[in-house]
N, C-alpha and C positions, 0 to 999 in steps of 0.2 A: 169662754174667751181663749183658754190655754189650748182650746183645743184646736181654733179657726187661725192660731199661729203655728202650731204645731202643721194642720196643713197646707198651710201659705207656705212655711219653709219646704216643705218636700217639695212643691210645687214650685217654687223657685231653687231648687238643685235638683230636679228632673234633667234629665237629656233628652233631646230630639231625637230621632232616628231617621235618615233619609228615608220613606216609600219605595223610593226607584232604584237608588244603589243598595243599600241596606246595610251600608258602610258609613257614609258620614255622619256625625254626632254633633249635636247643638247643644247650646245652652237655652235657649230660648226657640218659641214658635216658629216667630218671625225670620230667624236666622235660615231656620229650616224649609219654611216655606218659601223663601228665596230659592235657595238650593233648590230643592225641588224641580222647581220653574223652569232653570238651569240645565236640571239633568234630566228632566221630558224632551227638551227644547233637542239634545244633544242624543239622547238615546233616539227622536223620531229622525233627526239628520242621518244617524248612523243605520238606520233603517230603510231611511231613503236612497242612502246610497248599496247599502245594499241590493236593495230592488233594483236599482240602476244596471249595477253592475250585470246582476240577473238578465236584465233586460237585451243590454249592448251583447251579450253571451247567446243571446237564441240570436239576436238581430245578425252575430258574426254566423253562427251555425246555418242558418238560413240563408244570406247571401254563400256560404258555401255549397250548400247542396243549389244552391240554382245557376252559381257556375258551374257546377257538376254537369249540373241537364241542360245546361246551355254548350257545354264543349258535346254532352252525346249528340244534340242536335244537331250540331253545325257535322259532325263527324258525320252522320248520318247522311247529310247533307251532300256532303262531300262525294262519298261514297257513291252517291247516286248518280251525280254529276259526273262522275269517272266512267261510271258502266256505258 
């Protein structure tokens, strides 16, 4: 018996550790697994927008190089129409 109190109490002053920060500290599961939730929810937004960004970055690089070959064209163009 002293001994299934003995580890009730460690198991009630235990801490949590967040999984996904590896920073925040709980008293309890529940509190942790909240958190958790939280900080998936938050780290895949921040992931999302990363790729976003990623995304909008080739989509600007791309419209650039096809105004690029769109002024050689028309230059080209031009050019011919002159001779």
């Amino acid at each position: 018996n002293n001994i299934n109190e003995l580890e009730q109490g460690s198991i009630e002053s235990m801490k949590w550790l967040c999984d996904v920060c590896k920073s925040a500290e709980f008293d309890s599961y529940v509190d942790a697994f909240r958190h958790e939730l939280k900080c998936r929810k938050q780290m895949f937004l921040e992931l999302e927008l990363s790729e976003l960004q990623t995304l909008i970055q080739c989509e600007d690089q791309l419209s650039a190089e096809r105004r690029a070959i769109r002024r050689e064209q028309l230059k080209q163009a031009f050019e011919q129409k002159s001779r």
